[in-house]
C-alpha positions as CSV (number, residue, x, y, z in Angstrom):
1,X,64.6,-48.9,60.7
2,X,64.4,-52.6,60.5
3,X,64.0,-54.7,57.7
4,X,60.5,-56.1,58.0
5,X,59.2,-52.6,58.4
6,X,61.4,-51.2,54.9
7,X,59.9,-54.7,53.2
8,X,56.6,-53.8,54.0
9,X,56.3,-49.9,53.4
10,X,58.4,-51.4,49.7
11,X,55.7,-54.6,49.2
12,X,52.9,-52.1,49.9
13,X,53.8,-49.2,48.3
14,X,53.8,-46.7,51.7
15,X,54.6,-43.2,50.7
16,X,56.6,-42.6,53.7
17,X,58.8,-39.1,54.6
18,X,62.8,-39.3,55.5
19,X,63.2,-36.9,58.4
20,X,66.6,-35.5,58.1
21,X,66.2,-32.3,60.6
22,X,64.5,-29.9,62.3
23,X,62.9,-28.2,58.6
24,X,59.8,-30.0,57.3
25,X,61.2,-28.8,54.1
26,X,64.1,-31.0,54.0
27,X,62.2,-33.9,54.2
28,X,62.5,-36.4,51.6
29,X,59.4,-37.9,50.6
30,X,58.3,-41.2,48.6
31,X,58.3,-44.8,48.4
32,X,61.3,-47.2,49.5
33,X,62.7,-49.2,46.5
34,X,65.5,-50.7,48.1
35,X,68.2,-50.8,50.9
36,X,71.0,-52.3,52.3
37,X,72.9,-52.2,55.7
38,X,73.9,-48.7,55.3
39,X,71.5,-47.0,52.8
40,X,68.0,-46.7,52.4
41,X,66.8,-45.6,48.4
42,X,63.8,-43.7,47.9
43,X,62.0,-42.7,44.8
44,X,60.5,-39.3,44.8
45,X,57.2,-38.5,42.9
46,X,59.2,-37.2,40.2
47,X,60.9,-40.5,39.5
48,X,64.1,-39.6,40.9
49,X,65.9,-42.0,43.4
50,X,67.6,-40.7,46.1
51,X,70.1,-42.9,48.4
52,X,70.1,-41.7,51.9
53,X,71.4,-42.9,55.3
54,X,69.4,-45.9,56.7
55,X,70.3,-43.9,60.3
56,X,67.7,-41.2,58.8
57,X,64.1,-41.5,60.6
58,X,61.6,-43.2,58.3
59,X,57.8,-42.8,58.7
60,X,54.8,-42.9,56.7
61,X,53.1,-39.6,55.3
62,X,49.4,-40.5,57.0
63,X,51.3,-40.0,60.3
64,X,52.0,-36.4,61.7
65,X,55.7,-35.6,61.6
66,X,57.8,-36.7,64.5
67,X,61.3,-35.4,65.1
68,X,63.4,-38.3,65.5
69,X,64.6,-39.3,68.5
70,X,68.1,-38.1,69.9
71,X,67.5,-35.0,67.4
72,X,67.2,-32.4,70.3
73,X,70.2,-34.0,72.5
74,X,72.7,-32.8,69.8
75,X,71.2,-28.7,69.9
């Protein structure tokens, strides 16, 4: 994820979804706060911020959920 795209989904307030596997329910979801070369931190609707890798697949919710590249090479 580069940083224009992580400035904008921030600036505009984009409730995006961390895809982390292959179980929807493992997805993190909510809105970037910040980030640096290695970690993305998002804040969850219950006001909790969790710091993930930036190597995680980031996309908004509006968008059906993708599996992120490379996922199924590693099966």
């Amino acid at each position: 994820m580069d940083e224009l795209t992580l400035d904008q989904y921030r600036n505009e307030g984009t409730f995006v979804r961390v895809v982390r596997d292959f179980l929807e329910t493992n997805d993190v979801k909510g809105y970037v706060v910040a980030w640096d070369d290695e970690t993305v931190m998002i804040r969850r609707r219950n006001r909790r911020v969790v710091k993930l890798k930036r190597s995680y697949f980031i996309q908004r919710m509006d968008e059906p959920r993708q599996l992120p590249p490379g996922l199924l090479e590693d099966i």
